[in-house]
MOPAC internal coordinates of N, CA, C and O (Angstrom, degrees):
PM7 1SCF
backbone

  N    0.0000 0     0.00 0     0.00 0    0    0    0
  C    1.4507 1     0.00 0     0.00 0    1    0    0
  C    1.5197 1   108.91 1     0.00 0    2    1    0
  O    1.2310 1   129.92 1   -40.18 1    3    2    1
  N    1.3148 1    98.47 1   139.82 1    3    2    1
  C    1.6963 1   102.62 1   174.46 1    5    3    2
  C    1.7454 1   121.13 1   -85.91 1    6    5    3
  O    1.2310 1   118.30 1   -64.48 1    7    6    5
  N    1.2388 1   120.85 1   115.52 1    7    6    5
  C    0.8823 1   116.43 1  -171.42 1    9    7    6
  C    1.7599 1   125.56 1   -85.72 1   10    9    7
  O    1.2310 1    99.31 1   -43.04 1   11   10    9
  N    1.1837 1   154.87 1   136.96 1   11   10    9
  C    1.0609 1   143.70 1   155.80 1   13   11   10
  C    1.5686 1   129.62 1   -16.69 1   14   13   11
  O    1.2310 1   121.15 1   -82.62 1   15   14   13
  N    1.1978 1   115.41 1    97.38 1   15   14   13
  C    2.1711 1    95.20 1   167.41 1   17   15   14
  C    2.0838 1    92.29 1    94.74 1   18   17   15
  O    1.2310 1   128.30 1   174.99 1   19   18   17
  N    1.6062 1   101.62 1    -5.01 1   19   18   17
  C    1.7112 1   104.48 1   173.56 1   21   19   18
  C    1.1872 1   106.44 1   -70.44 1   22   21   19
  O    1.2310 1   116.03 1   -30.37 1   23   22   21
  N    1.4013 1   125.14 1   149.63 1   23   22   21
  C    1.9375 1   109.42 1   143.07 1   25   23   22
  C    1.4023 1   100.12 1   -93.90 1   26   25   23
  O    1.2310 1   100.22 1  -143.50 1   27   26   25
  N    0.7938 1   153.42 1    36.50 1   27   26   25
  C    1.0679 1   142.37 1   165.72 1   29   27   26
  C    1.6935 1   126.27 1   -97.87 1   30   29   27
  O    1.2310 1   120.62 1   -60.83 1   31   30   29
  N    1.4490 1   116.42 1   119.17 1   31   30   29
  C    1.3249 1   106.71 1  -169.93 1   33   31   30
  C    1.7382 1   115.78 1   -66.70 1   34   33   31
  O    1.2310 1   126.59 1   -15.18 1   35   34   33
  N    1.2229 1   104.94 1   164.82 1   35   34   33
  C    1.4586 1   122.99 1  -178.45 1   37   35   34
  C    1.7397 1   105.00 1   -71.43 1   38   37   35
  O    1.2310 1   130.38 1   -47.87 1   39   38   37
  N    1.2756 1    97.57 1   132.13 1   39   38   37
  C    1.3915 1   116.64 1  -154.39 1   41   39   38
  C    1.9119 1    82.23 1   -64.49 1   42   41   39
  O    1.2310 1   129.76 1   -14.17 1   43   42   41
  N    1.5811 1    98.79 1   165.83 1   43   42   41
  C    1.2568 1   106.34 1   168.74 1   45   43   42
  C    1.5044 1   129.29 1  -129.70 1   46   45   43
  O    1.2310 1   119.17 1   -37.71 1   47   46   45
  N    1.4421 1   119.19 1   142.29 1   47   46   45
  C    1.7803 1   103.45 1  -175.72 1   49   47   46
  C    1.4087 1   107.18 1   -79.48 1   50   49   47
  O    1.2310 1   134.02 1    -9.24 1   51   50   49
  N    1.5785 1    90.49 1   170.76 1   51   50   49
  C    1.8658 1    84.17 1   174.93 1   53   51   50
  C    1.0129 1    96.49 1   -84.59 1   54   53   51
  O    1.2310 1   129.95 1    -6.33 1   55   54   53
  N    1.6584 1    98.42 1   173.67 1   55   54   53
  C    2.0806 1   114.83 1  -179.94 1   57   55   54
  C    1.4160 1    94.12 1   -74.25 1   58   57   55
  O    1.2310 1   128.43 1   -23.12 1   59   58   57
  N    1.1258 1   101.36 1   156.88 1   59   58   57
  C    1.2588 1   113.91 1   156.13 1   61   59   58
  C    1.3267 1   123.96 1  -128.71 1   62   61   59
  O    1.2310 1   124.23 1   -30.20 1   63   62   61
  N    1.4871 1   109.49 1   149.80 1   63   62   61
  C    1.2151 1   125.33 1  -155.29 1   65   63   62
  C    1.7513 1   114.73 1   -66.48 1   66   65   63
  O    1.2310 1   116.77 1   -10.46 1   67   66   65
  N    1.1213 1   123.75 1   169.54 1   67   66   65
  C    1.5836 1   141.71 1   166.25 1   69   67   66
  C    1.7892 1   100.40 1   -90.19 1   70   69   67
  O    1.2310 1   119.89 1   -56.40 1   71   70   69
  N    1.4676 1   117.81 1   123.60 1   71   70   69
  C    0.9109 1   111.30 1   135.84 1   73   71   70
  C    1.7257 1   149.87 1   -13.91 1   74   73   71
  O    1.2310 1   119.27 1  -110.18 1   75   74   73
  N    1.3026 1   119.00 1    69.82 1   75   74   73
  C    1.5114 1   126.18 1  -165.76 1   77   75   74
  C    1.6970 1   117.29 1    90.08 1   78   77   75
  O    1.2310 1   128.04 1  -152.86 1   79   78   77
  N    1.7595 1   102.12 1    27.14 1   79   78   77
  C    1.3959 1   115.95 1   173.22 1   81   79   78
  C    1.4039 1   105.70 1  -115.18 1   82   81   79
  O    1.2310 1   129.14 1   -21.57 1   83   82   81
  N    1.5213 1    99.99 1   158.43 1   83   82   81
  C    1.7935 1   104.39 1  -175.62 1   85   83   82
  C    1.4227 1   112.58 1   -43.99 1   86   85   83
  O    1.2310 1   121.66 1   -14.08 1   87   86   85
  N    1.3475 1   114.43 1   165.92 1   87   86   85
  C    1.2845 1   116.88 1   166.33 1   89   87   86
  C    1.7943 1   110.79 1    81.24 1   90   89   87
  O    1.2310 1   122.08 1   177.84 1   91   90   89
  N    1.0871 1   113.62 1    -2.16 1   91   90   89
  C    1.6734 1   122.39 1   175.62 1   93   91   90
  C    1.6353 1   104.69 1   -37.17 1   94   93   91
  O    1.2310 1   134.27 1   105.11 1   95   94   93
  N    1.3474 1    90.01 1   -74.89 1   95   94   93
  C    1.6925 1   115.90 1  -171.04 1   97   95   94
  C    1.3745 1   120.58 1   -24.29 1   98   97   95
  O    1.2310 1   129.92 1   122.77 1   99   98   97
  N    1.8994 1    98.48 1   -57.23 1   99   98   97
  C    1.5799 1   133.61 1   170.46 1  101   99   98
  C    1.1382 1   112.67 1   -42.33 1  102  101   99
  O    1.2310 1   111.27 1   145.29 1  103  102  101
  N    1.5063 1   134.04 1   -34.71 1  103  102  101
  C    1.5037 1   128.30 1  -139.62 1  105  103  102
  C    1.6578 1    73.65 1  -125.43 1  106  105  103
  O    1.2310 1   106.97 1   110.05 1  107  106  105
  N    1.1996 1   141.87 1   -69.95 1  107  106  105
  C    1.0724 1   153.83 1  -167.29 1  109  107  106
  C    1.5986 1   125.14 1   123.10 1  110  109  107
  O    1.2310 1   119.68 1  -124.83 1  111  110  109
  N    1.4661 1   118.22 1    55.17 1  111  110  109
  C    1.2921 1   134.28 1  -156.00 1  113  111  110
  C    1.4261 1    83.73 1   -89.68 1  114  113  111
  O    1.2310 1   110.83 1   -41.60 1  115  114  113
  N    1.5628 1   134.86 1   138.40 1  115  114  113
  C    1.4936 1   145.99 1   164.10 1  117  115  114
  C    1.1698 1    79.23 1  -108.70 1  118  117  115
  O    1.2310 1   135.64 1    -6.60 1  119  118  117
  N    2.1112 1    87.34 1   173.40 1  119  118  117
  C    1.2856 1   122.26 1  -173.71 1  121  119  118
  C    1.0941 1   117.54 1   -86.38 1  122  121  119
  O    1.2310 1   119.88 1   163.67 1  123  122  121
  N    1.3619 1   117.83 1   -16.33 1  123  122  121
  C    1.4555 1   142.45 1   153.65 1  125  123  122
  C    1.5127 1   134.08 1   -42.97 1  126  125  123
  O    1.2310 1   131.19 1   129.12 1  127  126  125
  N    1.7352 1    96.02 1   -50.88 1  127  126  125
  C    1.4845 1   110.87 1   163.98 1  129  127  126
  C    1.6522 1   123.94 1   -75.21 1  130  129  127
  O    1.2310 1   129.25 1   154.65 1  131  130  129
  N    1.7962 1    99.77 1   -25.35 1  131  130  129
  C    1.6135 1    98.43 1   173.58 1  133  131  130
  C    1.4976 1   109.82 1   -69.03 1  134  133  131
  O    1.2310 1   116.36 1   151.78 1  135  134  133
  N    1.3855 1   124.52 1   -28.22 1  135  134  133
  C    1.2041 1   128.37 1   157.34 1  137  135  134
  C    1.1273 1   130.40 1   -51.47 1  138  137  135
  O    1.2310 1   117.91 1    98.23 1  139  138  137
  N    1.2661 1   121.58 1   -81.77 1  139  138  137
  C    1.3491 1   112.12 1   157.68 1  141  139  138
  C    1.6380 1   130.76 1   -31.14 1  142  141  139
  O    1.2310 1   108.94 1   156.21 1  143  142  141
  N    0.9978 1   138.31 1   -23.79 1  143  142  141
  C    1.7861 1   138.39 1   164.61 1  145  143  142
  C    1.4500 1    97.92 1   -81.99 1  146  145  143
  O    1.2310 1   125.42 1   151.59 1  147  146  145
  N    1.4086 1   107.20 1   -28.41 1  147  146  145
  C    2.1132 1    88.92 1   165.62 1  149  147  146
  C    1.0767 1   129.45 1   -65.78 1  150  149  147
  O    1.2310 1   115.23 1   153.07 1  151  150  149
  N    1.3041 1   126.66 1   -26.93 1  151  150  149
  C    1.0836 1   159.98 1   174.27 1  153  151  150
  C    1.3444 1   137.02 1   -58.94 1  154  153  151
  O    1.2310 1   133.77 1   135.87 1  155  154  153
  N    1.6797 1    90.98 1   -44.13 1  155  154  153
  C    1.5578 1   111.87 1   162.26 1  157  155  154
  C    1.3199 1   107.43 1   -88.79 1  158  157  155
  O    1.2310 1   117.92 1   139.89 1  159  158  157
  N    1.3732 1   121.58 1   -40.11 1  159  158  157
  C    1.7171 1   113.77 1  -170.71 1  161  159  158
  C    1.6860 1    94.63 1   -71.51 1  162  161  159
  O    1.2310 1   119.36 1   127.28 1  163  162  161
  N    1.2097 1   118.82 1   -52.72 1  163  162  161
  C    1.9251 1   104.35 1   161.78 1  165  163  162
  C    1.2613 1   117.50 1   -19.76 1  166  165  163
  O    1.2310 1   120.36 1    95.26 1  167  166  165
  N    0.9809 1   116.92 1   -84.74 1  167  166  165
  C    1.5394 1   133.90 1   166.45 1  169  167  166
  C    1.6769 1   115.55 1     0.62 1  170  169  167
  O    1.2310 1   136.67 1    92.71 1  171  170  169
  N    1.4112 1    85.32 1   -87.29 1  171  170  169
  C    1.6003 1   102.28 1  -164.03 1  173  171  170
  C    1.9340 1   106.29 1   -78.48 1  174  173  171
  O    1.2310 1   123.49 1   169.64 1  175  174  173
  N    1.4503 1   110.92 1   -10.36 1  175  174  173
  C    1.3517 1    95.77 1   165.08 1  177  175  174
  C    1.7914 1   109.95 1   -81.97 1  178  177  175
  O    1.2310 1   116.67 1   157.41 1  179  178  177
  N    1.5216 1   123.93 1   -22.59 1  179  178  177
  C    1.0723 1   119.81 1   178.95 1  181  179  178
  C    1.5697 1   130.60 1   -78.03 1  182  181  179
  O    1.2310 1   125.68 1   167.72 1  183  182  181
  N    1.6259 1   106.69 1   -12.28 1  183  182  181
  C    1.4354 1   139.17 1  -167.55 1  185  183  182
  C    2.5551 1    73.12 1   -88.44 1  186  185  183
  O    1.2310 1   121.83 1   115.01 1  187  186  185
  N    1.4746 1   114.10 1   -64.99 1  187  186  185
  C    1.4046 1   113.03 1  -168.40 1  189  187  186
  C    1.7362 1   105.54 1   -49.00 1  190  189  187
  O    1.2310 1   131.61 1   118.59 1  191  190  189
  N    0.8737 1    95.18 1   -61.41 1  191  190  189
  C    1.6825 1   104.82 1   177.92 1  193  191  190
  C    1.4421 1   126.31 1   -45.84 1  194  193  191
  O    1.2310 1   120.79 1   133.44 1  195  194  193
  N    1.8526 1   116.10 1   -46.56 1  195  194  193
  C    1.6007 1   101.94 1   147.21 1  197  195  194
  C    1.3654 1   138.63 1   -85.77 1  198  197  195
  O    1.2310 1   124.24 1   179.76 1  199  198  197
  N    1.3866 1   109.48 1    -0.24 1  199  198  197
  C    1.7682 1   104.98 1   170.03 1  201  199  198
  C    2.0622 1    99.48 1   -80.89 1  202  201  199
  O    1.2310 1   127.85 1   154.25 1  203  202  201
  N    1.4228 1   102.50 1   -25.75 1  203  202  201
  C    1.9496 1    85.08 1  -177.99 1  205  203  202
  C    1.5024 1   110.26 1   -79.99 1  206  205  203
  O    1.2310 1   122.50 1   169.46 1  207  206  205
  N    1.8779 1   112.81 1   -10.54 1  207  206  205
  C    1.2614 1   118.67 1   165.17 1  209  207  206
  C    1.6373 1   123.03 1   -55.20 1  210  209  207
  O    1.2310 1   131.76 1   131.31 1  211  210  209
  N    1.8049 1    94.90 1   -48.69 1  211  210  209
  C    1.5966 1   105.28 1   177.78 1  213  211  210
  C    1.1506 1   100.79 1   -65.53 1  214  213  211
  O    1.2310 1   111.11 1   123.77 1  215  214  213
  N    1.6271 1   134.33 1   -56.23 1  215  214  213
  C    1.3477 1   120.94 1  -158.47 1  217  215  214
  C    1.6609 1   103.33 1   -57.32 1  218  217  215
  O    1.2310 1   115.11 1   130.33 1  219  218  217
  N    1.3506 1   126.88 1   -49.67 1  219  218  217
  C    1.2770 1   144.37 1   176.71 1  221  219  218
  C    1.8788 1   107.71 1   -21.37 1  222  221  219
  O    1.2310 1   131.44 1   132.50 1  223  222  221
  N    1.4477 1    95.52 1   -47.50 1  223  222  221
  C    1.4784 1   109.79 1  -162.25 1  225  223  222
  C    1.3634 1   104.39 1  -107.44 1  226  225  223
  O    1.2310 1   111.46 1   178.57 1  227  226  225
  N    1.4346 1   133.68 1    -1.43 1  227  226  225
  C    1.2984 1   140.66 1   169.28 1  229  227  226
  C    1.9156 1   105.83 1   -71.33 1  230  229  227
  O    1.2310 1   128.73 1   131.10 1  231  230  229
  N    1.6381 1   100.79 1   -48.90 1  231  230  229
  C    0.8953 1   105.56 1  -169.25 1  233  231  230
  C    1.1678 1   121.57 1  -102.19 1  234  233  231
  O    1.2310 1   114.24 1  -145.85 1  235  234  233
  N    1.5101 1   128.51 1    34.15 1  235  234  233
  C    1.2311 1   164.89 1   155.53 1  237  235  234
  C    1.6271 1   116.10 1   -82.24 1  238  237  235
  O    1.2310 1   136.56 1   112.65 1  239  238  237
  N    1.4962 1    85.54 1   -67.35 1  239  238  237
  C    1.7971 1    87.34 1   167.00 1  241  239  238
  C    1.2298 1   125.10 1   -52.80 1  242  241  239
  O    1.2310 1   119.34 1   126.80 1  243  242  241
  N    1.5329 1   118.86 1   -53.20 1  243  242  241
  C    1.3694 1   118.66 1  -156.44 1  245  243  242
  C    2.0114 1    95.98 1   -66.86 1  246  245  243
  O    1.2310 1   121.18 1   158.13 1  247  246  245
  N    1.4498 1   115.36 1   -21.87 1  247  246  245
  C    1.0454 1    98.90 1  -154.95 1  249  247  246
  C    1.5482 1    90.31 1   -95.19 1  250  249  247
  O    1.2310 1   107.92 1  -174.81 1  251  250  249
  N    1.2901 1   140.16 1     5.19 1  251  250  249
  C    0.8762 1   160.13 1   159.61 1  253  251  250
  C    1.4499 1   118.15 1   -44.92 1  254  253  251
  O    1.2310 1   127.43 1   112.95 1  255  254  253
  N    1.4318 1   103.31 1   -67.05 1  255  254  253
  C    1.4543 1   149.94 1  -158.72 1  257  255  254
  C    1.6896 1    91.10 1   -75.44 1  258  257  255
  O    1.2310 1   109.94 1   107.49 1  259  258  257
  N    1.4482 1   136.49 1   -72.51 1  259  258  257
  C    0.9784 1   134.92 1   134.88 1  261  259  258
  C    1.3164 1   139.56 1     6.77 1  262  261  259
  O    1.2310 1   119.12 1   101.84 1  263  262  261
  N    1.5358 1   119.29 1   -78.16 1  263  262  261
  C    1.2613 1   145.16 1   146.65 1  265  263  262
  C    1.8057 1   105.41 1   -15.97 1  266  265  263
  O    1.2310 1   128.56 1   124.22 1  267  266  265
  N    1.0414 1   101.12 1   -55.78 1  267  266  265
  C    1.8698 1   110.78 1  -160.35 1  269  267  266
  C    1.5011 1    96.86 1  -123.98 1  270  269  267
  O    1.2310 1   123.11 1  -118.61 1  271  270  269
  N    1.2113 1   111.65 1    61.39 1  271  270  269
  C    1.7891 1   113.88 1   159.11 1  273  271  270
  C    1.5384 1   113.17 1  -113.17 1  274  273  271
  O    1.2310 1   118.13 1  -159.60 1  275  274  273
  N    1.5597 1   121.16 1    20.40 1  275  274  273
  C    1.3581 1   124.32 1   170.07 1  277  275  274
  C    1.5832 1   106.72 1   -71.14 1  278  277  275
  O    1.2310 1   125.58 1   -40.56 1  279  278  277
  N    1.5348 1   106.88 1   139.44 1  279  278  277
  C    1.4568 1   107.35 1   167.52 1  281  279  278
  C    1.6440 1    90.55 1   -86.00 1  282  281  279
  O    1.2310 1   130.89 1   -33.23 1  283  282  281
  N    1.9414 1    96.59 1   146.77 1  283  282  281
  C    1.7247 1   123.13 1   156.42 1  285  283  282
  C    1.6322 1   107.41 1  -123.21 1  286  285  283
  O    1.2310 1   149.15 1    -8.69 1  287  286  285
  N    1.0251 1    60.84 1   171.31 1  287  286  285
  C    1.7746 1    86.26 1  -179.93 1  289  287  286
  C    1.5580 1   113.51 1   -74.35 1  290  289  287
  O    1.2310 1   101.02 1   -75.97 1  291  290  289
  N    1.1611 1   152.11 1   104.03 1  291  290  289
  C    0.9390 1   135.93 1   172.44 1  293  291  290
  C    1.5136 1   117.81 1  -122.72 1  294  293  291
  O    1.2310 1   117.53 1   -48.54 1  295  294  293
  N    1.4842 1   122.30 1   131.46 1  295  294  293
  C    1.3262 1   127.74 1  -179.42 1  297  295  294
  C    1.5165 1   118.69 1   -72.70 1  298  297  295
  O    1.2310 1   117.96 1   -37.62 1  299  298  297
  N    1.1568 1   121.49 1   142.38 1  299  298  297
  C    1.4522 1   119.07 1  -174.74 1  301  299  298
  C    1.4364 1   132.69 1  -113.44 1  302  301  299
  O    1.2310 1   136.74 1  -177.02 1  303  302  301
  N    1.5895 1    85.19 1     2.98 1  303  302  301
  C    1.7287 1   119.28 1  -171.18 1  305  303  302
  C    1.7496 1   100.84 1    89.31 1  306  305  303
  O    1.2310 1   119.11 1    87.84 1  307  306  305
  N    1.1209 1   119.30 1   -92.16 1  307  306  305
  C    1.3747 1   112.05 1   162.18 1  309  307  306
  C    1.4786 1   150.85 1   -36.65 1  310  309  307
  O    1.2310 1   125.88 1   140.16 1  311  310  309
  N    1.5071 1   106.30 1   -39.84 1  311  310  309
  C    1.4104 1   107.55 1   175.41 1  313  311  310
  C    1.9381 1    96.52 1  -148.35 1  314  313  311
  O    1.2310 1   111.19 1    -3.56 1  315  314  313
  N    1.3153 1   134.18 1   176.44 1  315  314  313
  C    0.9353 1   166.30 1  -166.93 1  317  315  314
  C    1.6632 1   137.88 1  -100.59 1  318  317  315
  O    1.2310 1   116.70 1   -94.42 1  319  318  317
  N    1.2286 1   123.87 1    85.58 1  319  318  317
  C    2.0662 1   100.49 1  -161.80 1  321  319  318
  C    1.6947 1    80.76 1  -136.45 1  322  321  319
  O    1.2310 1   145.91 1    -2.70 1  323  322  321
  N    1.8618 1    67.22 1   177.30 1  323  322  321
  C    2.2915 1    78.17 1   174.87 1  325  323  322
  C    1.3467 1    79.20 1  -116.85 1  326  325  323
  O    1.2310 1   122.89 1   -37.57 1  327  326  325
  N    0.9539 1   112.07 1   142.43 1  327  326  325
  C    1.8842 1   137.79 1   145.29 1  329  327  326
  C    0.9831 1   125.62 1  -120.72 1  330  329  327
  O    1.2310 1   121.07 1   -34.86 1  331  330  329
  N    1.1991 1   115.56 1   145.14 1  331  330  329
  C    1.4998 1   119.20 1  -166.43 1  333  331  330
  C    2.0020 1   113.62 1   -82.07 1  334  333  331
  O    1.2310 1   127.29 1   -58.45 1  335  334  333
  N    1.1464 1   103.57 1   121.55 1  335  334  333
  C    1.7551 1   102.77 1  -159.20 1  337  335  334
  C    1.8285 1   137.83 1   -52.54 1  338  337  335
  O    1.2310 1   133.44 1  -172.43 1  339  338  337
  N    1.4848 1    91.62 1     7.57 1  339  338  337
  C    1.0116 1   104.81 1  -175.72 1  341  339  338
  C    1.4883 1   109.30 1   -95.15 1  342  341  339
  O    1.2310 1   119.81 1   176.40 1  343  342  341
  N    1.3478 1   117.96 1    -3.60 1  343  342  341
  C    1.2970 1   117.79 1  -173.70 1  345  343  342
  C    1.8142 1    99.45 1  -113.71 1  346  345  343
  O    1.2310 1   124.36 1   173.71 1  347  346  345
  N    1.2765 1   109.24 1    -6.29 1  347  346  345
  C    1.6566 1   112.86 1   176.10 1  349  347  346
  C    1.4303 1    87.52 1   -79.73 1  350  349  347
  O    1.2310 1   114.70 1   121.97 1  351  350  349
  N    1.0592 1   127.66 1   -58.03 1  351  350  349
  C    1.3331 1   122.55 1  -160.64 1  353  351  350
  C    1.6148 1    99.34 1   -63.97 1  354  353  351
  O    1.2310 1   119.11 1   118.01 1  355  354  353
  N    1.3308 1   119.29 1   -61.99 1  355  354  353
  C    1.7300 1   100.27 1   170.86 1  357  355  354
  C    0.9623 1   134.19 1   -31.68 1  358  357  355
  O    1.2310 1   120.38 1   125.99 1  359  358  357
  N    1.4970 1   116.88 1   -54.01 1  359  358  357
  C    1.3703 1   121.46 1   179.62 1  361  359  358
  C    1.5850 1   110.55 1   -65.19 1  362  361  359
  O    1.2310 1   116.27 1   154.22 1  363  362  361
  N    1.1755 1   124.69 1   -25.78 1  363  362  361
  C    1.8449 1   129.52 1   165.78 1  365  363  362
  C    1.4139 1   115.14 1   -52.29 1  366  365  363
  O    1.2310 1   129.09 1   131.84 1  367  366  365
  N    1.3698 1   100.10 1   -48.16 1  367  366  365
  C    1.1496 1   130.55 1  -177.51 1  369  367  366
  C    1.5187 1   117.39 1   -42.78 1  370  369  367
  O    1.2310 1   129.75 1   112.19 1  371  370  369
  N    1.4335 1    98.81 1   -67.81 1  371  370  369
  C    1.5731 1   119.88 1   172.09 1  373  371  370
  C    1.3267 1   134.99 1   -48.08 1  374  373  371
  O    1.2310 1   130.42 1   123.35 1  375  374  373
  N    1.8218 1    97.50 1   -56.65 1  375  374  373
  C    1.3202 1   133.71 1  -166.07 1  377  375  374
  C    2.0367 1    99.56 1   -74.76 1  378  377  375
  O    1.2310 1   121.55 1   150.51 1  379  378  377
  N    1.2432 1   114.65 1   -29.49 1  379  378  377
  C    1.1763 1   120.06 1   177.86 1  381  379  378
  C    1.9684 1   120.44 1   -97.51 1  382  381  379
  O    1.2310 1   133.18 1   164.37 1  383  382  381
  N    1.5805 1    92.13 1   -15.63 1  383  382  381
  C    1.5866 1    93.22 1   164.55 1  385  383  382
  C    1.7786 1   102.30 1   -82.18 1  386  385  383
  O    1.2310 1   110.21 1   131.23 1  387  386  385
  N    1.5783 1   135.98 1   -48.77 1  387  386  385
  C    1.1031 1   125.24 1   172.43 1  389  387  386
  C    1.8769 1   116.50 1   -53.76 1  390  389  387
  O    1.2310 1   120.97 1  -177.76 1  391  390  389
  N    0.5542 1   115.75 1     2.24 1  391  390  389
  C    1.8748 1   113.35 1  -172.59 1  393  391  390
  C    1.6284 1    93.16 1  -111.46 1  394  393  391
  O    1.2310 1   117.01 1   140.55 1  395  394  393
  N    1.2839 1   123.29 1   -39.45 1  395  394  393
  C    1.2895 1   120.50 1   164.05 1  397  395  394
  C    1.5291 1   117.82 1   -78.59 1  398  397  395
  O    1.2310 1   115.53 1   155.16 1  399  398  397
  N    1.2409 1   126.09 1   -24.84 1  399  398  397
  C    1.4389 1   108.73 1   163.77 1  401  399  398
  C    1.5189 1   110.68 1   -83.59 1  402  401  399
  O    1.2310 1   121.06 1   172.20 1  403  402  401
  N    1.3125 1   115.58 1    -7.80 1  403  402  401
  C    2.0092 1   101.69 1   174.74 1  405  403  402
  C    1.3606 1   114.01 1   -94.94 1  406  405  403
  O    1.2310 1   128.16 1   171.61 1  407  406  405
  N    1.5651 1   101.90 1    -8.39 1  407  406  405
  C    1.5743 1    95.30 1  -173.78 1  409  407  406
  C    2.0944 1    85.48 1   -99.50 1  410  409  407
  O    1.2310 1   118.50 1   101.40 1  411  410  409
  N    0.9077 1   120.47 1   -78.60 1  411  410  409
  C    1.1130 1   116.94 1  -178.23 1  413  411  410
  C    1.5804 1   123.86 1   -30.28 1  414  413  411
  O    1.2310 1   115.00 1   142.27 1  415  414  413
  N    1.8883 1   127.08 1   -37.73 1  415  414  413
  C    0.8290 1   124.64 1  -177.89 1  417  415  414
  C    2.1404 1   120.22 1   -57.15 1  418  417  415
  O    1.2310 1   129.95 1   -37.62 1  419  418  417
  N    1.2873 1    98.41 1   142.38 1  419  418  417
  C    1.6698 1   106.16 1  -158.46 1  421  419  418
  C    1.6383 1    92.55 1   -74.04 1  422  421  419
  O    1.2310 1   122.50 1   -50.91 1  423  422  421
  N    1.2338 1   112.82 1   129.09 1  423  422  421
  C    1.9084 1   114.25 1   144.40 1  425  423  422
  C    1.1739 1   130.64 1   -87.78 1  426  425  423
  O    1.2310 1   116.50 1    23.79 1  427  426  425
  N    1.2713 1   124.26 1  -156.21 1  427  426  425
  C    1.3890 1   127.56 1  -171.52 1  429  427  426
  C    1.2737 1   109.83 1   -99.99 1  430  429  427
  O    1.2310 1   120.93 1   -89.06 1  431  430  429
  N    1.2844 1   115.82 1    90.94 1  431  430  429
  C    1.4194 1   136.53 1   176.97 1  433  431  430
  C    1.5244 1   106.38 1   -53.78 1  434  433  431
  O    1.2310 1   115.83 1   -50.14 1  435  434  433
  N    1.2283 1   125.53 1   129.86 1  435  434  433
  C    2.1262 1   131.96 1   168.52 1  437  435  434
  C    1.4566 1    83.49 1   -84.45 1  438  437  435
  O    1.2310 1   127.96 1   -53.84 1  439  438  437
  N    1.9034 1   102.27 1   126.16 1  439  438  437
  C    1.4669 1   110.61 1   147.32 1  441  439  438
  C    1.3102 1   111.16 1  -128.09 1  442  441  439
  O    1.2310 1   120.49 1   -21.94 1  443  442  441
  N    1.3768 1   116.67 1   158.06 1  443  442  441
  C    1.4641 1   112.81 1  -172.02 1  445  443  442
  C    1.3916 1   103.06 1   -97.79 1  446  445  443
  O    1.2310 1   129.22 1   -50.51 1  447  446  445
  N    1.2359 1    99.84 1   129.49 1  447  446  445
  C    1.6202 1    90.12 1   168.11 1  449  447  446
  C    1.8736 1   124.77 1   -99.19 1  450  449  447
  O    1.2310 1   128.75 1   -86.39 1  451  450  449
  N    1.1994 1   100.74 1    93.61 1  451  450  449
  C    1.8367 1   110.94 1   169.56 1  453  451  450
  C    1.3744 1   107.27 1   -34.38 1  454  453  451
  O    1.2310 1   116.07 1    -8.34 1  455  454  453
  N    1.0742 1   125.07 1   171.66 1  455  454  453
  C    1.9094 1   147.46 1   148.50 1  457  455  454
  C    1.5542 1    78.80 1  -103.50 1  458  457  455
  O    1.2310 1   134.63 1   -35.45 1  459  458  457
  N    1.7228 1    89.31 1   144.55 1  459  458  457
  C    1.7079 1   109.50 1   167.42 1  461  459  458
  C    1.5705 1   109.42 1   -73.57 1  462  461  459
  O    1.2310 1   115.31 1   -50.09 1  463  462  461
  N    1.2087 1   126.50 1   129.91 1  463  462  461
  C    1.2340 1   154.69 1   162.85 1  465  463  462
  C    2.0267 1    93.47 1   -31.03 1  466  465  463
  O    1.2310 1   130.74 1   -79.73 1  467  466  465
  N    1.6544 1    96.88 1   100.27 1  467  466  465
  C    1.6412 1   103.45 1   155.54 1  469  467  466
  C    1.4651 1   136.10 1   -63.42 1  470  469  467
  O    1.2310 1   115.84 1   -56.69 1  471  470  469
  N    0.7486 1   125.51 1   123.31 1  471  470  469
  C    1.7148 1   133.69 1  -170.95 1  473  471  470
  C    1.5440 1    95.77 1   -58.23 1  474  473  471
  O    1.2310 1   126.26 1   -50.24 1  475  474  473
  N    1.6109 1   105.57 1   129.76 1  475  474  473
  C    1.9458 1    94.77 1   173.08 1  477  475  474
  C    1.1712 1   127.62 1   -63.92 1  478  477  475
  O    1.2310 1   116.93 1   -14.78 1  479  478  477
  N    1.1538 1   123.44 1   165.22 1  479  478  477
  C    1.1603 1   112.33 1  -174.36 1  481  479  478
  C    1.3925 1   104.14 1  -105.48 1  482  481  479
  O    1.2310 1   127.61 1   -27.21 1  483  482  481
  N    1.6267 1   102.95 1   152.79 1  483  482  481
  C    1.4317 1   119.06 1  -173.07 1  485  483  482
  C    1.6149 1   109.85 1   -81.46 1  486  485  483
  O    1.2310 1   131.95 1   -46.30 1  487  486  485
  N    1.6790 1    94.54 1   133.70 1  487  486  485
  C    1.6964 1    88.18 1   173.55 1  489  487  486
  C    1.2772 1   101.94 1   -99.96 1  490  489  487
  O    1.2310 1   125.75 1    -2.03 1  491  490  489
  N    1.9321 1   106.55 1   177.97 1  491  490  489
  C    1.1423 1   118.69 1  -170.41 1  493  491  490
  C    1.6476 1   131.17 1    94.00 1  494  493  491
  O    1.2310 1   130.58 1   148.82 1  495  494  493
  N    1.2849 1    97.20 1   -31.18 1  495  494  493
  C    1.4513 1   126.82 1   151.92 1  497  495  494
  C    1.8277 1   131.07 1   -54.68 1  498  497  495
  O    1.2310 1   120.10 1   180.00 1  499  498  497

C-alpha cells in the first residue's frame, strides 16, 4: 500500500499470465482453471450475442410499430371505429395467444394406478 508523505512506490502485483502463455506453470495455472476461463469467455460471448439479438428485435418492432400506425375501420359487431392497425393486430395477437393457452392448457388427467405384475411363482419348491 502506498502511503501518504511515503517515497516509497505502491507495491506491485505480479502479472498474470494468458491462458496457454509462458509462465503458466510459474504462477500455477491448472487445467482446470484453463477450463474454467473457457467457460466464462463462453459465457459472456453468449450473454453479447443475445443482448445484439434483443437490440436486433427492439428495433424491428419500433419500426414495425411505425410502419402500421394507420387508422382502419374496424367493425365491432355492434358499433363501428377507426383504430389505428397496430393495435388490431395486438389485440389478435393476444386474444389468440389466450384461446391457445385454454385450449392447449393441460387438466387433470384420470390415471389408473396398476400394482406391478408379480413374477409366478415357481412350483416344486
Amino acid at each position: 500500500m502506498h502511503r501518504e508523505g511515503s517515497d516509497e512506490p505502491p507495491a506491485r502485483s505480479e502479472p498474470t499470465a494468458v491462458a496457454g502463455g509462458p509462465g503458466e506453470e510459474a504462477i500455477g495455472v491448472t487445467p482446470e482453471d484453463r477450463l474454467h476461463l473457457r467457460e466464462l469467455q463462453k459465457e459472456r460471448r453468449s450473454r453479447v450475442v443475445k443482448a445484439l439479438v434483443a437490440l436486433v428485435l427492439a428495433v424491428l418492432l419500433i419500426i414495425f410499430i411505425i410502419a402500421n400506425s394507420q387508422d382502419v375501420p374496424v367493425n365491432f359487431v355492434f358499433f363501428e371505429r377507426e383504430v389505428p392497425l397496430i393495435w388490431v393486430m395486438f389485440g389478435c395477437a393476444v386474444l389468440g395467444g389466450l384461446v391457445g393457452f385454454l385450449i392447449g392448457k393441460p387438466g387433470k388427467q384420470v390415471r389408473l394406478h396398476r400394482r406391478p405384475k408379480e413374477p409366478p411363482e415357481r412350483k416344486g419348491r
